[in-house]
C-alpha positions in Angstrom: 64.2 124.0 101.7 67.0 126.3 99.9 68.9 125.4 103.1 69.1 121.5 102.2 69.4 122.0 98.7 72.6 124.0 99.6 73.9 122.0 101.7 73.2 119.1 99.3 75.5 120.6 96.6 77.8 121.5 98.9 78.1 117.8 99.6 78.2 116.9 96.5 80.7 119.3 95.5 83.5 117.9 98.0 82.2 113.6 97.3 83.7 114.9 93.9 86.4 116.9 94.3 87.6 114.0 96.9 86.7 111.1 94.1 88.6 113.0 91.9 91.9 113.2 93.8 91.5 109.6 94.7 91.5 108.8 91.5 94.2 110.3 90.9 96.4 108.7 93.7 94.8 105.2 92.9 95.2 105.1 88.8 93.8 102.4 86.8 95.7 99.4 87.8 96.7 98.7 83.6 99.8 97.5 83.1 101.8 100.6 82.1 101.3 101.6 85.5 103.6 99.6 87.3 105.8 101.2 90.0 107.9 97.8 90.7 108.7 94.2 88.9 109.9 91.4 91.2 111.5 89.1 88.1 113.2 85.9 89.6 114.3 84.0 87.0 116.3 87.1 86.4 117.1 87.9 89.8 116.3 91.2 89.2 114.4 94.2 90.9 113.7 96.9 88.8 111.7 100.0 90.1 110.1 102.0 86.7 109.6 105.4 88.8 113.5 106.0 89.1 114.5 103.2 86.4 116.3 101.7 89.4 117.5 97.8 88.3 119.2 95.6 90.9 120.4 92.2 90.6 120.3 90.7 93.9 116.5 90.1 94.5 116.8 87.7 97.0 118.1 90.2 99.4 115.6 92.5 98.6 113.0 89.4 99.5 114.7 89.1 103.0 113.9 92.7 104.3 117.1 94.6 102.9 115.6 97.0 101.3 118.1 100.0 101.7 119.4 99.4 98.2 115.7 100.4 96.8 114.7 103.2 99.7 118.0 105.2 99.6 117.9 106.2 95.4 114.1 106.8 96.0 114.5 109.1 98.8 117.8 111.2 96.4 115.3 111.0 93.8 112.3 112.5 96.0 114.6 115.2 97.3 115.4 115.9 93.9 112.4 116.7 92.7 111.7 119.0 95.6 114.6 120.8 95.0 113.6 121.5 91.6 110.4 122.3 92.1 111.3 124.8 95.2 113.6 126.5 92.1 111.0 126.6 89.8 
């Protein structure tokens, strides 16, 4: 019986320390959260993690996407860096 109940918190100890990191990786979905806005009247492409804004969105729509990966991968790298120095 003490066997079970152990291994019942133990179970419930990991469902919530993995609900908690999902949570975390998932956020709310509100608004403020958004990582990218497509506007096309604009013909814009703006990415809010890097505050990236490009105007030629329907090159972005065809596939090219190397004008959006390549300042996402400097900025990734920079963080990295400065958190290796920290």
């Amino acid at each position: 019986m003490l066997r079970s109940r152990l291994l019942e918190r133990r179970i419930a100890e990991e469902n919530a320390k993995y609900a908690a990191v999902r949570k975390t990786q998932v956020g709310t979905g509100e608004r403020n959260e958004r990582i990218r806005t497509y506007n096309f009247p604009q013909n814009r492409v703006t990415d809010h993690r890097i505050e990236l804004t490009l105007y030629n969105l329907p090159m972005v729509m065809e596939g090219h996407l190397d004008p959006v990966i390549e300042p996402l991968m400097a900025h990734d790298l920079e963080e990295k860096l400065a958190a290796l120095k920290a």
